[in-house]
N, C-alpha and C positions, 0 to 999 in steps of 0.2 A: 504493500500500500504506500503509498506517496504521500509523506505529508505536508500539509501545507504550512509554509513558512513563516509566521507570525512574528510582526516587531510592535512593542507597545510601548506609548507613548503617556507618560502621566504624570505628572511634577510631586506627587504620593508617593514615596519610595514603595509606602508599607502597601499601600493599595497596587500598585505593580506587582510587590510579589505574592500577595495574594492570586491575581491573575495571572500569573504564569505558572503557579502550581497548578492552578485548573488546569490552564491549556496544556500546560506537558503530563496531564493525567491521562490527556487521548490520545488512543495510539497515533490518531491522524491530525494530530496538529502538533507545531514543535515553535516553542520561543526562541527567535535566534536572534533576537536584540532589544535593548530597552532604552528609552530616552528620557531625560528628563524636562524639554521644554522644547518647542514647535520647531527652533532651530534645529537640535539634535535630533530631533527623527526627519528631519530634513539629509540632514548630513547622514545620517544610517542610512535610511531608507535608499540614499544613491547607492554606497557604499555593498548591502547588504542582497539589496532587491527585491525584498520580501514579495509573497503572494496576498498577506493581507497585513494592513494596520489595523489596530486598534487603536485611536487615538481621543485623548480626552479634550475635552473644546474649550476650556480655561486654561490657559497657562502662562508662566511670566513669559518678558518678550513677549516673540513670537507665537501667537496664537493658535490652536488647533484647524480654525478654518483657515486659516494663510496658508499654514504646513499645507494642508489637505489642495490646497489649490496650486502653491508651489512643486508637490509632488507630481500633481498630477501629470503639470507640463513633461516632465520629464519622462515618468514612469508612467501611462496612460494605462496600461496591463492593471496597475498594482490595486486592489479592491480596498477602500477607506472605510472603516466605521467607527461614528464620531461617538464617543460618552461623554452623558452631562446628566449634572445634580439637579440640573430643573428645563423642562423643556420649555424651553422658550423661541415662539415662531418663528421671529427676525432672524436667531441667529441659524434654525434647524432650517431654512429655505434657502439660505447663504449657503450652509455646508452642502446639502444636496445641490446647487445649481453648481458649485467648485468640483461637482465627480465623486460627494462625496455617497458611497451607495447606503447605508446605513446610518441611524441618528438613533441611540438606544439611550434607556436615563439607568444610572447606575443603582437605581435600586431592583433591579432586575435578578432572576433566579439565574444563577451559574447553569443549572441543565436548559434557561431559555436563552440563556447567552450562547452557547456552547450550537445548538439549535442553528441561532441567527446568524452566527459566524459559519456553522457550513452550507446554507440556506443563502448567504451573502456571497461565497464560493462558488457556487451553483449560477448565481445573477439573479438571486431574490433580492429583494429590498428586503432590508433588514431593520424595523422599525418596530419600537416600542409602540402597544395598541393603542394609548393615545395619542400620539404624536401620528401613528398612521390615522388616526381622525382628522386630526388639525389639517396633512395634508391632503384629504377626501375633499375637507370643509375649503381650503382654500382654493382648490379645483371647480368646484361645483362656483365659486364666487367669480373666479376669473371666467366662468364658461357663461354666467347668466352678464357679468357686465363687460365682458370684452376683456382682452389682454392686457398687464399689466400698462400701465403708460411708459413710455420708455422717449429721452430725448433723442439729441439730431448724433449728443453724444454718447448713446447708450445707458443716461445715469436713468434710474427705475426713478416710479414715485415716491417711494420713501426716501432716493437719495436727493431729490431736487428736495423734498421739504426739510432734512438735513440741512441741501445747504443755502437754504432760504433763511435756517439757523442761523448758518453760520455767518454768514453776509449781515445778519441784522447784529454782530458780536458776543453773540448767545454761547458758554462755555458746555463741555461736554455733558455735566451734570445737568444744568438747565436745558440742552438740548434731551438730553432723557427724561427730565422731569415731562417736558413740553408733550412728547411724542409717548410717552409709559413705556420704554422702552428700555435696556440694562447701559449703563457703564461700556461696557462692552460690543455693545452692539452698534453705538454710537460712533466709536473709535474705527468697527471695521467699516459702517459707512464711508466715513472717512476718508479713510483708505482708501478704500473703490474710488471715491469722487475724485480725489488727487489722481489716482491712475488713469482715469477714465479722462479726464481734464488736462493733464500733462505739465501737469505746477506741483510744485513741490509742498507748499503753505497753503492754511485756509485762505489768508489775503488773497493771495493769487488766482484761490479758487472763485472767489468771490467774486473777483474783479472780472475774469474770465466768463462768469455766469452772464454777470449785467451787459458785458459786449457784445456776448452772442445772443441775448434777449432771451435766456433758460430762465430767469427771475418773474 
């Protein structure tokens, strides 16, 4: 039997090696690396080449959906499945749309985990039953009001009112208060908008917005 080559990613030492005892309990699955934050299973991941990550979607640095999106480019083969302590939509629709094939919340039973990750193997989506809700629920919205809006520069709705934020000099914590939205989820907007926009700074972003009339 072949086993599939698993590298996990999670800034919890003690929570890692818990799941690596699991995974090396079956025959067909084998830990062959561990990272402790978004850059190093970046850097593994090339090095290693795993068949699947497990990766957790809070981390210092580099964050789990960045990794998951940065990998992908690279290693497009390699199957992602994100863990997180609370499912939250913003950022489980980011992970999926970066490649990532699975979004599980870690308080999951090891024999369902064990399940999704050979089920994610296979090319199932690998989803915690509520969170494959959330994605039902956001399916069924986008099919009765049309596709998401998307500008000239690819930034989605959430990221133009982002940086409708930002533009008006609204910090990340108010831009989360504004939108009920995490810390975190904020920052990967962000991101995206800088990238997508091709300015390093929110100024820029900003200024960038109001020329090409995205505001």
């Amino acid at each position: 039997m072949k086993q599939v080559r698993v590298l996990l990613a999670d800034d919890h030492a003690l929570f890692r090696e818990g799941l690596a005892g699991i995974i090396n309990s079956q025959p067909d699955l084998k830990v062959v690396g561990e990272a402790n934050d978004g850059l190093e299973a970046l850097v593994k991941a090339r090095e290693l080449k795993p068949d699947l990550i497990l990766m957790d979607v809070q981390m210092p640095g580099m964050d789990g959906v960045e990794a998951a999106r940065q990998i992908k480019q690279t290693l497009p083969e390699t199957i992602i499945v994100m863990l997180t302590v609370r499912g939250e939509d913003e950022i489980l629709f980011e992970a999926l749309k970066h490649g990532a094939q699975g979004y599980l919340l870690k308080e999951i039973r090891s024999q369902d985990l064990l399940e999704m990750l050979r089920g994610a193997k296979r090319g199932e989506a690998a989803l915690s039953p509520t969170l494959a809700g959330h994605v039902l629920a956001e399916f069924r919205r986008m099919s009765k009001y049309g596709a998401v809006y998307a500008s000239d520069d690819g930034l989605t709705e959430r990221e133009l009112q982002v940086l409708i934020k930002v533009s008006q000099g609204a910090t990340d914590k108010e831009i989360a208060d504004a939108l009920t939205i995490s810390l975190n989820t904020v920052k990967t907007h962000i991101r995206n908008i800088l990238s997508k926009l091709h300015v390093s700074t929110r100024r820029e972003a900003a200024r960038v917005a109001k020329t090409k009339g995205l505001m």
